[in-house]
DRENNUPA-153036 format. One record per residue (C-alpha): x, y, z; residue in three letters; residue number from 1. Coordinates in nm, 3 decimals, decimal comma, always signed. Example, Ala and Ser with C-alpha at 12.3 -4.5 7.8 and 13.67 -1.06 7.14 Angstrom:
[lumdren [+1,230 -0,450 +0,780] ALA 1] [lumdren [+1,367 -0,106 +0,714] SER 2] 
This chain:
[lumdren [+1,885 -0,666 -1,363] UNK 1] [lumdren [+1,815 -0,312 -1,266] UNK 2] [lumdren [+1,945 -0,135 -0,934] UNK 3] [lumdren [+1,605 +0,014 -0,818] UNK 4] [lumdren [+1,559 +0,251 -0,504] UNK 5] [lumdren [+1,292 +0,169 -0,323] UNK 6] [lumdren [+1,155 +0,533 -0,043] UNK 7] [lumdren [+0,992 +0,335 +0,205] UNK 8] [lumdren [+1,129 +0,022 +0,159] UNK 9] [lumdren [+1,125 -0,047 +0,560] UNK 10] [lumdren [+0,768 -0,119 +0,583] UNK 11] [lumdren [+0,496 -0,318 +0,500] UNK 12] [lumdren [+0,440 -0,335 +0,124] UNK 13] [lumdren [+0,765 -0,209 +0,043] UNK 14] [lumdren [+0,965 -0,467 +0,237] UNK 15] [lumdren [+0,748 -0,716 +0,054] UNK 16] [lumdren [+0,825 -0,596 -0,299] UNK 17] [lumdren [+1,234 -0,550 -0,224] UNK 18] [lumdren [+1,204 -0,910 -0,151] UNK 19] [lumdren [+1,016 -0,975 -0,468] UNK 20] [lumdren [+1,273 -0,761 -0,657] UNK 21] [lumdren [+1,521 -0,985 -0,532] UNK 22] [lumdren [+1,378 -1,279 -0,664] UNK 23] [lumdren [+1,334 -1,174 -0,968] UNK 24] [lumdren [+1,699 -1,071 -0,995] UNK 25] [lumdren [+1,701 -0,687 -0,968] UNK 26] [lumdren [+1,871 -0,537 -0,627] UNK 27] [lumdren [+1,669 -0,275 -0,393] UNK 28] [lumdren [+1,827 -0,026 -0,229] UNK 29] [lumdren [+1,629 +0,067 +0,051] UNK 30] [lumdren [+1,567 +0,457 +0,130] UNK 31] [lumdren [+1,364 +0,496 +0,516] UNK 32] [lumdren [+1,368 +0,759 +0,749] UNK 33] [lumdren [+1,244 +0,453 +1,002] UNK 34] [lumdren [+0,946 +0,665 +1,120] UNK 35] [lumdren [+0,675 +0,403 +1,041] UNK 36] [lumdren [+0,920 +0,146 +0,838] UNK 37] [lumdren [+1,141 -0,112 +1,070] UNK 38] [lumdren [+1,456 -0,229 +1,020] UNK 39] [lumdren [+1,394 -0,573 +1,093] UNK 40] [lumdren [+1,145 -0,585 +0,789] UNK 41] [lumdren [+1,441 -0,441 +0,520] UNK 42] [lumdren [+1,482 -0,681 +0,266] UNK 43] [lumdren [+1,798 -0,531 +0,093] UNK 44] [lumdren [+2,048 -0,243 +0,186] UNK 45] [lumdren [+1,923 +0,013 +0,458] UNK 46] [lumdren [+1,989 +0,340 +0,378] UNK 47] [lumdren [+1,841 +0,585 +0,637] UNK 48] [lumdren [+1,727 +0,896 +0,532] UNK 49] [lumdren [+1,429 +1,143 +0,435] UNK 50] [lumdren [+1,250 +1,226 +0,071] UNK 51] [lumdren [+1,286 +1,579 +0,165] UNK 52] [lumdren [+1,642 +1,574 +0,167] UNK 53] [lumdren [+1,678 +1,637 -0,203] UNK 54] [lumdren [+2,105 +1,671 -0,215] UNK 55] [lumdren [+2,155 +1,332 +0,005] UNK 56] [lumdren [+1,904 +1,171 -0,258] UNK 57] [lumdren [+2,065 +1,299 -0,583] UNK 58] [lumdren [+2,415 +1,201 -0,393] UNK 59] [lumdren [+2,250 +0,831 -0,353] UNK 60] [lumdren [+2,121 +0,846 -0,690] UNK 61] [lumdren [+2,394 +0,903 -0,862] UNK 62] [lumdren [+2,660 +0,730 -0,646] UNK 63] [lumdren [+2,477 +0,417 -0,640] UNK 64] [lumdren [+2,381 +0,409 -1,034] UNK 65] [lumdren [+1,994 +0,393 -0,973] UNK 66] [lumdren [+1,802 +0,290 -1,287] UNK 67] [lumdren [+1,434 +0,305 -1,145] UNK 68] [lumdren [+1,237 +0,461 -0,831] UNK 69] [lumdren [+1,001 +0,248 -0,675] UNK 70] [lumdren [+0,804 +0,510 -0,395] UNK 71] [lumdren [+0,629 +0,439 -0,110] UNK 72] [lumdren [+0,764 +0,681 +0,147] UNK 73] [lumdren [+0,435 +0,817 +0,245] UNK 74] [lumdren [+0,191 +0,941 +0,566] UNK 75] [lumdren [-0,114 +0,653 +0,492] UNK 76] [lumdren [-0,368 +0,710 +0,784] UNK 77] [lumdren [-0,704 +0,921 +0,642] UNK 78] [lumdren [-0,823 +0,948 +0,938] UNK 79] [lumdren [-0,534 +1,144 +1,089] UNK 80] [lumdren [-0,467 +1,344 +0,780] UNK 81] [lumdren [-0,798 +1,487 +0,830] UNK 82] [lumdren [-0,661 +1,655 +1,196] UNK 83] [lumdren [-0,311 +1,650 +1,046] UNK 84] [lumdren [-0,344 +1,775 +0,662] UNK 85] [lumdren [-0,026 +1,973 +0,701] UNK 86] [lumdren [+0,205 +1,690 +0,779] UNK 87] [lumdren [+0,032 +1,475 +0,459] UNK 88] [lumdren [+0,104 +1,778 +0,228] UNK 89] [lumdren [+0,460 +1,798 +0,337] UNK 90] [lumdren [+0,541 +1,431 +0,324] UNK 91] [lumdren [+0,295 +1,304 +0,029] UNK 92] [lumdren [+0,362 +1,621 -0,171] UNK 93] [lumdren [+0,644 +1,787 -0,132] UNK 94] [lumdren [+0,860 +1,493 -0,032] UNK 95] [lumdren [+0,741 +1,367 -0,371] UNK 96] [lumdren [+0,830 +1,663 -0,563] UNK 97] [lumdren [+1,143 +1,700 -0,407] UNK 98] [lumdren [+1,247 +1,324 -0,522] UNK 99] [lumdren [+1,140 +1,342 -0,829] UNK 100] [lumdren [+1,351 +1,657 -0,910] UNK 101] [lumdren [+1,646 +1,432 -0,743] UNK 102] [lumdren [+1,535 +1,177 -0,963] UNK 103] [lumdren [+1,547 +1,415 -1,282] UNK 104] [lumdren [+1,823 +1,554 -1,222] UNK 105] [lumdren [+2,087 +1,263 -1,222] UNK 106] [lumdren [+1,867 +1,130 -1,544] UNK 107] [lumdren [+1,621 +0,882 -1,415] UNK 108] [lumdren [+1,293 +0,873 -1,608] UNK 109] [lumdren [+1,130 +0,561 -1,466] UNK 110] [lumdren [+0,917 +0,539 -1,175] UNK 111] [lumdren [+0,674 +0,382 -0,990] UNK 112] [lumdren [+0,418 +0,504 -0,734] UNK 113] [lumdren [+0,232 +0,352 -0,476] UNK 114] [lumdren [-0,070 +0,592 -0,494] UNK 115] [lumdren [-0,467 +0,448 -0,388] UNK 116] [lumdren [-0,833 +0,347 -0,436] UNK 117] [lumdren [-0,860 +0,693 -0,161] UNK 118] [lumdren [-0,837 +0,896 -0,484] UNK 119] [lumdren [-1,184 +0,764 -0,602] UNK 120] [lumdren [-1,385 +0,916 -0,242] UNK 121] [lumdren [-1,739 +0,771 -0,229] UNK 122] [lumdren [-1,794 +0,566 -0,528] UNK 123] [lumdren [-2,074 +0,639 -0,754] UNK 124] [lumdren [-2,098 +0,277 -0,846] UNK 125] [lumdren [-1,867 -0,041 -0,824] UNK 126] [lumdren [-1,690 -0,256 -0,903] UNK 127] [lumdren [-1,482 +0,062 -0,958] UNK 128] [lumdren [-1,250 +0,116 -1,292] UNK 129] [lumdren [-0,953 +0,366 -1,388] UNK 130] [lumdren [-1,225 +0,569 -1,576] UNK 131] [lumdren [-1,427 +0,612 -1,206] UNK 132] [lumdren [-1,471 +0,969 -1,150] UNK 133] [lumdren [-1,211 +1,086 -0,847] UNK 134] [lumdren [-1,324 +1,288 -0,596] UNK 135] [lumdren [-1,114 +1,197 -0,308] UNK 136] [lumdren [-1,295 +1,279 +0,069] UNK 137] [lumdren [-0,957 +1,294 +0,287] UNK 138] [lumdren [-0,616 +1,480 +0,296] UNK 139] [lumdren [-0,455 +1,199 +0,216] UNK 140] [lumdren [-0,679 +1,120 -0,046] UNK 141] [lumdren [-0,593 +1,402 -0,175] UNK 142] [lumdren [-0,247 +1,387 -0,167] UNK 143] [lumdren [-0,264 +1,054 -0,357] UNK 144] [lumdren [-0,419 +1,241 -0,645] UNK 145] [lumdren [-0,184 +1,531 -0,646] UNK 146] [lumdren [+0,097 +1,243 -0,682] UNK 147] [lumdren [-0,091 +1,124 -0,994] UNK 148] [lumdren [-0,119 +1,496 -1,115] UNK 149] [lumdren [+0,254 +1,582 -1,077] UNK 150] [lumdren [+0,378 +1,267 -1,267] UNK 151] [lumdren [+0,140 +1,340 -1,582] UNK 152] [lumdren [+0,288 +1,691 -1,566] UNK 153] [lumdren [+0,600 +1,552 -1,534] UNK 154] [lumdren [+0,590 +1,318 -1,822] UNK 155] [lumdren [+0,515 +1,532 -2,113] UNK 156] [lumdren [+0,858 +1,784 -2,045] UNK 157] [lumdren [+1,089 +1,533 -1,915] UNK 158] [lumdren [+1,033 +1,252 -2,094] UNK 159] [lumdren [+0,941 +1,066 -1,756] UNK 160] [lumdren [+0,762 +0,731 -1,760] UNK 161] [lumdren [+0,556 +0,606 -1,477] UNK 162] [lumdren [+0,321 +0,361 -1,313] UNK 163] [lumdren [+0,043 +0,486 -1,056] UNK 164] [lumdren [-0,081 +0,224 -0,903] UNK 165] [lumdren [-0,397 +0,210 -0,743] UNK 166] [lumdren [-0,447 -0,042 -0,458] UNK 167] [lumdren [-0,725 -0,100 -0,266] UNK 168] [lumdren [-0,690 -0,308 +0,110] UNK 169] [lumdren [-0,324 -0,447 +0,097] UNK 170] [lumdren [-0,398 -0,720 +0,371] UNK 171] [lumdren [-0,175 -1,073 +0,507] UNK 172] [lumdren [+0,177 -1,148 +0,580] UNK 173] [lumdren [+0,389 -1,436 +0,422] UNK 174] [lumdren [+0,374 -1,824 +0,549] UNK 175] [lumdren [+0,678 -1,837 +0,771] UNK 176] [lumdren [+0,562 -1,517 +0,951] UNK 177] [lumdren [+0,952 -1,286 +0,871] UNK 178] [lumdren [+0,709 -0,990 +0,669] UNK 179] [lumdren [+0,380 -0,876 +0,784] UNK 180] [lumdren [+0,162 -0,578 +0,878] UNK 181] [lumdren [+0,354 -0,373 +1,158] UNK 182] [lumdren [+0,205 -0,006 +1,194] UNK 183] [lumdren [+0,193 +0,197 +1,545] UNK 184] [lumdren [-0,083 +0,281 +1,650] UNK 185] [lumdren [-0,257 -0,008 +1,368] UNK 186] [lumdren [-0,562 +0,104 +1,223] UNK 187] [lumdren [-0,614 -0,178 +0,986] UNK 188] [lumdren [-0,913 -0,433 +0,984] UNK 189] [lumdren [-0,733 -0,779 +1,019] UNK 190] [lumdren [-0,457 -0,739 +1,256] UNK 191] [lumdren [-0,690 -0,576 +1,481] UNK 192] [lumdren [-0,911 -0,797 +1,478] UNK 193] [lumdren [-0,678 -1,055 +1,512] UNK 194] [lumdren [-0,529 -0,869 +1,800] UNK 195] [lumdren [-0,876 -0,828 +1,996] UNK 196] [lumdren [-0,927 -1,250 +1,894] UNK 197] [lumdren [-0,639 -1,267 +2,082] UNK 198] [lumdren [-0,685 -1,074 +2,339] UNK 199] [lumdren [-1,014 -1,083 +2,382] UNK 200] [lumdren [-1,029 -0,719 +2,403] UNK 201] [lumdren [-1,372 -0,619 +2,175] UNK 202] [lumdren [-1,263 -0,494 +1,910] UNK 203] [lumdren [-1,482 -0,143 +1,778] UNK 204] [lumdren [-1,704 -0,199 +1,467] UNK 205] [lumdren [-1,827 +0,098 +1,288] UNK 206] [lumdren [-2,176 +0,072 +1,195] UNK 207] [lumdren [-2,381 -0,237 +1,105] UNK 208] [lumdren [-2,651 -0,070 +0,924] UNK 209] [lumdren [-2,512 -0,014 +0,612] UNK 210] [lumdren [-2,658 -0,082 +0,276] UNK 211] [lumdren [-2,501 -0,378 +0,256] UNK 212] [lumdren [-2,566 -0,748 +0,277] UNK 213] [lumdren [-2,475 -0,803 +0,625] UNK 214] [lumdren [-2,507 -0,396 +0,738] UNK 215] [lumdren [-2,090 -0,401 +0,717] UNK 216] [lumdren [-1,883 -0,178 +0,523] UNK 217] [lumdren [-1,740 -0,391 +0,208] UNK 218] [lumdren [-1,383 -0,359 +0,148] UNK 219] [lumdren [-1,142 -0,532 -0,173] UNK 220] [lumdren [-0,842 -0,719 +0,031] UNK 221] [lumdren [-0,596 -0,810 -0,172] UNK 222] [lumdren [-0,260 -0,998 -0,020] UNK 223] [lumdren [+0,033 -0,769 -0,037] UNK 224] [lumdren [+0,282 -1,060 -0,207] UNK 225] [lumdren [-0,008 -0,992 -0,530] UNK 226] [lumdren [+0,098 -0,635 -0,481] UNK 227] [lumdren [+0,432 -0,671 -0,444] UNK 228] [lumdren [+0,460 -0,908 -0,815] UNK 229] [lumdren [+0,261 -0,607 -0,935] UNK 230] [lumdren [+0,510 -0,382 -0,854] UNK 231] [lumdren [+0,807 -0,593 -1,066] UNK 232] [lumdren [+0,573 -0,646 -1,357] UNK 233] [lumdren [+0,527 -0,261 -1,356] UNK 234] [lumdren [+0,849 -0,163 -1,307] UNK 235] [lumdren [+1,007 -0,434 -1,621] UNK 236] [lumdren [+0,717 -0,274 -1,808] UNK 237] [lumdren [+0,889 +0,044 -1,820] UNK 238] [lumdren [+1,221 -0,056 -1,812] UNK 239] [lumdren [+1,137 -0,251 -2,170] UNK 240] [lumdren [+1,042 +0,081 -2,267] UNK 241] [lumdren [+0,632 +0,035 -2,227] UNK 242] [lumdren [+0,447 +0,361 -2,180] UNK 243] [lumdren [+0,289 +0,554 -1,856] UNK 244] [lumdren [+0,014 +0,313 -1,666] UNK 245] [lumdren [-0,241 +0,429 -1,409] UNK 246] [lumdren [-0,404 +0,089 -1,263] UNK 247] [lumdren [-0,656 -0,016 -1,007] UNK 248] [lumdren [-0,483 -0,360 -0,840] UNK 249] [lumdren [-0,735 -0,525 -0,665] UNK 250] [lumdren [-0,914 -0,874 -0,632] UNK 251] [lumdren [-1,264 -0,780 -0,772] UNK 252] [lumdren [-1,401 -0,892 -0,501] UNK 253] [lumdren [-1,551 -0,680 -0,188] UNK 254] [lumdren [-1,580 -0,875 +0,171] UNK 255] [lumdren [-1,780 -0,700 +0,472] UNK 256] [lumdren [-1,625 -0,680 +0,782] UNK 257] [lumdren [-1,852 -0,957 +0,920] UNK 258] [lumdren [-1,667 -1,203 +0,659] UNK 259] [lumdren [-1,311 -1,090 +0,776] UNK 260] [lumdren [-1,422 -1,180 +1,149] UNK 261] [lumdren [-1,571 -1,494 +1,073] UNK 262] [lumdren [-1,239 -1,539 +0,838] UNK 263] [lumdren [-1,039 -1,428 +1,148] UNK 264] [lumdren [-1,182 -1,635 +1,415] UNK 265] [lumdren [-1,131 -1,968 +1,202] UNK 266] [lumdren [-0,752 -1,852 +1,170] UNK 267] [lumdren [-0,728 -1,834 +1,546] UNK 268] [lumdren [-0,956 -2,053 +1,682] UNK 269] [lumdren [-1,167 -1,774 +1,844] UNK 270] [lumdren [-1,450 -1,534 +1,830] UNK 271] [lumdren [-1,385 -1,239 +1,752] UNK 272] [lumdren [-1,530 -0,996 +2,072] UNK 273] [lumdren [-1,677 -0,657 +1,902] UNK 274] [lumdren [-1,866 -0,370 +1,991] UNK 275] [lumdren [-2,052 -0,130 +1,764] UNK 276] [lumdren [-2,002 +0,227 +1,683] UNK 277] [lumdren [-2,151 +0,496 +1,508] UNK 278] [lumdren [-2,057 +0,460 +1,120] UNK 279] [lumdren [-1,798 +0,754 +1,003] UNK 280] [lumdren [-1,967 +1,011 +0,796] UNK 281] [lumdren [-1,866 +0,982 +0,455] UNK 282] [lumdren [-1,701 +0,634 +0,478] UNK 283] [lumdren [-1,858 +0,434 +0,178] UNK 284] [lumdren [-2,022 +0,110 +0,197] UNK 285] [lumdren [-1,865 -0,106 -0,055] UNK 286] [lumdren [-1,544 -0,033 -0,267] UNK 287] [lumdren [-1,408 -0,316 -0,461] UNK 288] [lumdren [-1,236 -0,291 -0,794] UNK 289] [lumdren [-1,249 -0,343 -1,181] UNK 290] [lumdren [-0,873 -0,457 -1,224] UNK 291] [lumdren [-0,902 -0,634 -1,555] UNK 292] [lumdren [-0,673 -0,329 -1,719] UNK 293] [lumdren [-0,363 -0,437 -1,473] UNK 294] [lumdren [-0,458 -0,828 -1,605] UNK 295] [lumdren [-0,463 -0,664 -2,035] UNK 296] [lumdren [-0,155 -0,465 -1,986] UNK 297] [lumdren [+0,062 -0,644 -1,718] UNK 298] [lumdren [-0,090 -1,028 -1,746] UNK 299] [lumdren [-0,109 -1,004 -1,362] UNK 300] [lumdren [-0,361 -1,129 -1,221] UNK 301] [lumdren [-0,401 -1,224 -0,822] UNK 302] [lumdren [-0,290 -1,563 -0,686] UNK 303] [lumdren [-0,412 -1,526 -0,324] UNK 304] [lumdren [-0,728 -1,407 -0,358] UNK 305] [lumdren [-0,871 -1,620 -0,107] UNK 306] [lumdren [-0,970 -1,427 +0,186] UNK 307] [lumdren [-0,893 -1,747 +0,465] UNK 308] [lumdren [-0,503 -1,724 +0,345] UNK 309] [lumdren [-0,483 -1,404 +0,310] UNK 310] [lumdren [-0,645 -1,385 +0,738] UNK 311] [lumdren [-0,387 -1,721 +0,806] UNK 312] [lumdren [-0,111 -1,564 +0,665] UNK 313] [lumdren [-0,143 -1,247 +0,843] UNK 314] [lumdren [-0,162 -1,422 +1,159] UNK 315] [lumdren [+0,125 -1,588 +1,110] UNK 316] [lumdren [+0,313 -1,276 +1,090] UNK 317] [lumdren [+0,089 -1,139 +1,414] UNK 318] [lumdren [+0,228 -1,440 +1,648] UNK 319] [lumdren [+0,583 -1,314 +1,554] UNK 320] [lumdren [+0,529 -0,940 +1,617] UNK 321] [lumdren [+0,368 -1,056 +1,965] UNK 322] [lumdren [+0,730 -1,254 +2,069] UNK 323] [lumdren [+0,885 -0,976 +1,947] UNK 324] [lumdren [+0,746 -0,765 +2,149] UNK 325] [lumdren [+0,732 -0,980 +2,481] UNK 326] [lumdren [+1,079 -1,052 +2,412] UNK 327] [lumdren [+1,178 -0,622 +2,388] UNK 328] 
């Protein structure tokens, strides 16, 4: 059992992954500044407070007896880091820097990062391995990459092991609808869409002439309780001593946007309404990944890959964030 302290813990994947520590016997301490995270999602102790407060998070550090870093206290919209690159380098980067110092100094060399498949940009082929060239297109992308960049440099003087880990469309909620996808404003394919099938309010599609099968941009969803077990069988990786990993986690398998609908309006029971919009310029048709390195080095492999849970299960989660809210 290891006391591990999870930045971000609050929302979506990492309130999924403190509960998956849980089970698996290690105890989350959650750190959230509750500016996109929510307390009702905190699976563990809530401990509110910033990345960029570098004494308060040596003080927690070392007062609590934290063996591991799990980090996922991070700005996540490319989109609005492209208007807003300033508040992604602040966050993503220096908020990183200044917790892994915190982290150094009290003597803490193992940690885990959630970083992306945004590090990759336009893919010059897929699926897409570790070995892809990365030439991120976003702020944010960019910011992912840094991450990567300051942990190798880290590494080598510090004796610091880490796992980057690389995920493409974290996607779903769990059966009894308690943990789900909860961002304001949402910007994510499936709860909108599940949102506009419920509301009947069209939902905006961005181009249908792609070079794709169907004209639809092709995305990898995988659910985030795969990502979550990920996270575990990284972090007892490193805790048994194994060595630095950089992984894609993904299902191998891309789905267009038309799938998700049709996937979404079996879930519900109801079309999907949709409109069509211009494509966004540099936003690449298909990305889906190679993940057979996380299944050699970690033995994990996905175990809802199918995309109909994965759409149920979110909507699960959807109907309770809509009594929520009529009930606030």
């Amino acid at each position: 059992m290891a006391r591990v302290l999870i930045p971000g813990g609050a929302g979506y994947i990492g309130s999924f992954t403190c509960r998956a520590l849980r089970d698996a016997g290690h105890e989350p301490i959650l750190l959230d500044n509750l500016t996109t995270g929510h307390r009702e999602l905190a699976q563990g102790e809530l401990v509110v407070g910033d990345i960029r407060d570098g004494s308060r998070v040596r003080a927690l550090l070392s007062e609590r007896r934290i063996a591991a870093v799990i980090h996922f206290a991070a700005n996540a919209l490319a989109r609005e880091s492209v208007g807003q690159p300033a508040k992604y380098y602040d966050v993503n980067v220096a908020g990183m820097i200044s917790l892994l110092d915190a982290c150094l100094a009290v003597g803490i060399r193992v940690f885990v990062f959630s970083s992306s498949c945004a590090i990759y940009g336009v893919p010059s082929s897929v699926p897409i391995d570790e070995a892809h060239p990365q030439a991120p297109i976003s702020p944010y992308g960019r910011t992912k990459l840094i991450g990567e960049w300051i942990l190798r440099d880290y590494a080598a003087p510090h004796g610091l092991r880490y796992a980057a880990l690389r995920y493409f469309n974290a996607a779903g909620g769990d059966n009894d609808g308690q943990l789900g996808e909860w961002h304001d404003p949402e910007t994510h394919l499936i709860p909108l869409a599940l949102e506009a099938a419920a509301t009947r309010k069209p939902l905006m599609v961005f181009g249908d002439q792609h070079n794709t099968p169907d004209g639809t941009c092709i995305r990898d969803y995988i659910h985030v309780e795969d990502l979550a077990r990920a996270h575990v069988l990284a972090l007892d990786h490193l805790l048994r001593g194994g060595g630095s990993l950089e992984l894609n986690l993904g299902t191998g398998r891309g789905r267009s946007v038309r799938e998700v609908l049709d996937s979404v309006a079996r879930a519900v029971g109801r079309e999907v309404p949709m409109t069509i919009g211009e494509a966004h310029p540099g936003d690449p048709p298909c990305i889906f990944a190679d993940a057979r390195r996380a299944r050699e080095v970690l033995g994990f492999s996905c175990r809802r890959p199918d995309l109909d849970d994965i759409v149920a299960s979110a909507w699960a989660f959807h109907r309770t964030l809509a009594e929520r809210r009529a009930g606030a």
